[in-house]
N, C-alpha and C positions, 0 to 999 in steps of 0.2 A: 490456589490450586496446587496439588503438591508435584512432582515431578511426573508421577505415574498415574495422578487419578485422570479418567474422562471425566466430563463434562458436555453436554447441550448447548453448542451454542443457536438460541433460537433468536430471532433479529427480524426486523423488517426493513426495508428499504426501500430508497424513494424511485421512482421506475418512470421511464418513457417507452413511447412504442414509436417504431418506423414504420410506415406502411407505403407500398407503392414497387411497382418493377424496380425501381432504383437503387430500393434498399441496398444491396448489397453491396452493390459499384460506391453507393455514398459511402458508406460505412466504411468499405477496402482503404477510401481515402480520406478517412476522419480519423480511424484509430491506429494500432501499433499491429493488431492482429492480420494476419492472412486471408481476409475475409472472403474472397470471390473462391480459396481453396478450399473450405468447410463446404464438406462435400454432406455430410452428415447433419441433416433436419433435426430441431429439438434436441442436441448437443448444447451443455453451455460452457464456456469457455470465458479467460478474461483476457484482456486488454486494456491499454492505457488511453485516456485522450491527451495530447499532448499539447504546448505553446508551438508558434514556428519554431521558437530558441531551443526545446526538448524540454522546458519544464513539464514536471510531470501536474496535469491540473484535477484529474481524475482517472481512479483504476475502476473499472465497471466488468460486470460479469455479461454475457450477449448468449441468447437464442433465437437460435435462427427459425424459422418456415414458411411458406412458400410466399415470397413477396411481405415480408414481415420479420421485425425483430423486437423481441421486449430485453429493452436494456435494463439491467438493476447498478445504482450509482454505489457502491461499495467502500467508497471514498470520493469525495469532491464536493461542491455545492449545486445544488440540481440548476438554481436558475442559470447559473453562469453556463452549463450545459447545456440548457435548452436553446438559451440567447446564442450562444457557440453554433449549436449545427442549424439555429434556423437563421442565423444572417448569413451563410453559403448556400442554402436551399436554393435552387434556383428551377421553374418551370421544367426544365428540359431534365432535370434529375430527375422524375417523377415519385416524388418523396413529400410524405407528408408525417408530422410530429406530434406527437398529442402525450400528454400526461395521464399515466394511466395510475389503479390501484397500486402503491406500494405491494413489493412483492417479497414476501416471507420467506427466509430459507433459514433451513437446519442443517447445522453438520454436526457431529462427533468430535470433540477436540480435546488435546495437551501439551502438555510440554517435554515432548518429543517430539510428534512428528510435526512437519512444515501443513500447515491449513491448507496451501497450496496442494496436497498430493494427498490430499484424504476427501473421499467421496462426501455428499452434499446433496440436499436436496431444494430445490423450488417447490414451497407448497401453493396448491390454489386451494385447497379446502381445510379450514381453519380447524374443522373436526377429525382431520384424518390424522389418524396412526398410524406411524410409520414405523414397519418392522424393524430390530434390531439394535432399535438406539432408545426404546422406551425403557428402557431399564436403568439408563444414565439419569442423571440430576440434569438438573438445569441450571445453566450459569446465571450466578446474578449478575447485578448490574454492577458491580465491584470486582468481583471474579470475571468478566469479562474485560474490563478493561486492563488490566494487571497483566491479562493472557494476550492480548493483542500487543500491550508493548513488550513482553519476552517473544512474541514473533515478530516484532518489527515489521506491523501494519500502519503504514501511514495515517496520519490524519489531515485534515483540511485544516489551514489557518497554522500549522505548527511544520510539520515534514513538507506538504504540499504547501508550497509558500511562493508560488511561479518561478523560483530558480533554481530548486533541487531538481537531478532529469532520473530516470527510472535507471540507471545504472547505479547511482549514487542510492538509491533507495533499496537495493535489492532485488530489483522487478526485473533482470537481465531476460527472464524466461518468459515475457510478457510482449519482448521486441522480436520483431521480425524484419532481418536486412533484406531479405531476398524480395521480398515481395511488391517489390516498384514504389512509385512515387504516395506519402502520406501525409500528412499536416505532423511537421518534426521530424521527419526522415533525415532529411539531409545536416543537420544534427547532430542524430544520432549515429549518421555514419560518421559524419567528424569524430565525435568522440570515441566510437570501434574501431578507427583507425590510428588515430592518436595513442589510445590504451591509458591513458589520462586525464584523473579525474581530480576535482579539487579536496575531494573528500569520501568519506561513507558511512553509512548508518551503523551504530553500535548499539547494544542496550549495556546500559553500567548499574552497579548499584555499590549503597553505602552507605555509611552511617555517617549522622551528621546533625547540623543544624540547619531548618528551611530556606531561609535566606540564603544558602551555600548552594543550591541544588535546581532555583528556578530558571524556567526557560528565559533562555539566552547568557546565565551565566557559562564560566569560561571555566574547560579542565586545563590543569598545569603539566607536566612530562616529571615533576619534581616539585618536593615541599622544601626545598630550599632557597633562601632569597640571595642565589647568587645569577652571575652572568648567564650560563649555560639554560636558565629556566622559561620553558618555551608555551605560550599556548598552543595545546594539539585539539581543541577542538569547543566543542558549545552545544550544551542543552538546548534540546528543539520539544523534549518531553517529559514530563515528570511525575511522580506518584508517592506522596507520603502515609510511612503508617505510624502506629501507636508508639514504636519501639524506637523512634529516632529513625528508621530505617527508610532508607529510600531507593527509588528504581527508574528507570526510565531509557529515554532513547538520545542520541547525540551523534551529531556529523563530526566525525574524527577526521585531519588531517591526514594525505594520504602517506607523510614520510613515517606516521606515528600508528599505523595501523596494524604492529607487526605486537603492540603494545598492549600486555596487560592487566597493568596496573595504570592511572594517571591519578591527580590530585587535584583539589576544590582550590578555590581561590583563596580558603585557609587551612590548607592541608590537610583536610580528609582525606582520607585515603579511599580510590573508587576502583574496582572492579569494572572491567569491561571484557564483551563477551562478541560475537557474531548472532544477530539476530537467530533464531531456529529457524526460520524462510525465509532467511536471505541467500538469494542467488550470485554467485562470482559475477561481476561483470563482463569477464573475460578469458 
């Protein structure tokens, strides 16, 4: 995708529903968002679900209405989610969980603006056209995932790994302090108070050879074999193309974040950037 073109990102996603008075009181206390303040029916909105420790395990989009919520999983693995909110269900929450139709959303995207702050749709009818965006392409299934890691959208099994926590990932806009006790709160005020993180998400790119560039290899601060040469960080994502060229995402150290350029474990030279939606965590 080039810098300025749109694109369609058209997706489906795997979805649960809440049902019951409870809903909302449960939800307030499962996920990151404000949920009992969503004053606004059929608003959707995202959020993270988090470990007690603040890793981040899923970011999910939530609409609300009346005694009801249909979650879409956006990132995470659905069963570990369902397993999650239905071993604290408890009688007196009056909540019940069910797996529903995956649920299809469209947005407009590129590489400029953050996915985060550009409008989107939930479709329920697979034949309906939606004004304004039918004139765009449709990303494929290459072109979409290229565009998610220049946004630095998490994935399961690589970023979501149970110890990276939504400040480290860029999700800072996705946490809510104010809004009382949550599964990961207390946490995440540790670490908002602290202002102290072990690391943060980058997207890098660079030319190379593969074996230089897979997840979990290690960038250098310098391609020289002397004393001073420091790892600043580690591939968590990666993307090769035709050209030797590659892309991807990496938790950078946080003394070295100031940094950018760094080096492959045989001196490539790599480019590193701030995701386009990544949020300050502070």
């Amino acid at each position: 995708m080039r810098e300025n073109q749109s694109l369609i990102w058209d997706e489906t996603f795997p979805s649960l529903l809440l049902k019951g008075k409870g809903t909302t009181a449960f939800l307030h206390g499962q996920t990151t968002a404000d949920i009992l303040g969503r004053k606004e029916l059929d608003r959707i909105f995202m959020s993270c679900w988090l470990s007690t420790k603040g890793a981040l395990k899923a970011l999910l989009e939530i609409r609300l209405s009346d005694d009801m919520a249909e979650i879409a999983i956006i990132c995470g693995e659905p069963n570990s989610i369902k397993d999650g909110f239905e071993s604290v269900i408890f009688p007196a929450d009056k909540v019940k969980l069910e797996a529903i139709t995956p649920i299809r959303r469209r947005q407009e995207i590129n590489n400029i603006n953050s996915w985060k702050q550009s409008n989107f749709s939930w479709i329920n009818n697979n034949n309906l056209i939606l004004e304004g965006i039918n004139n765009y392409k449709k990303a494929t299934k290459d072109e979409l995932e290229v565009w998610k890691i220049r946004q630095g959208i998490p994935s399961f099994g690589k970023e979501i790994n149970g110890e990276n926590n939504p400040y480290e990932l860029g999700l800072a806009d996705t946490i809510n302090l104010d809004k009382g006790c949550y599964l990961g709160q207390e946490a995440m005020a540790k670490f908002f108070r602290s202002k102290s993180l072990k690391h943060q998400l980058r997207y890098w790119e660079a030319y190379g050879e593969n074996d230089n560039f897979k997840m979990g290899k290690k960038f250098f601060n310098t391609n020289k074999n002397e004393e001073y040469k420091k790892n600043i960080g580690v591939v968590t994502s990666s993307l090769s193309f035709d050209d030797n060229f590659f892309s991807g995402l990496a938790l950078i150290k946080k003394n070295f974040l100031d940094q950018k350029f760094c080096f492959s474990e045989n001196g490539d030279s790599i480019t590193i950037k701030k995701p386009i939606s990544f949020t300050n965590p502070f």
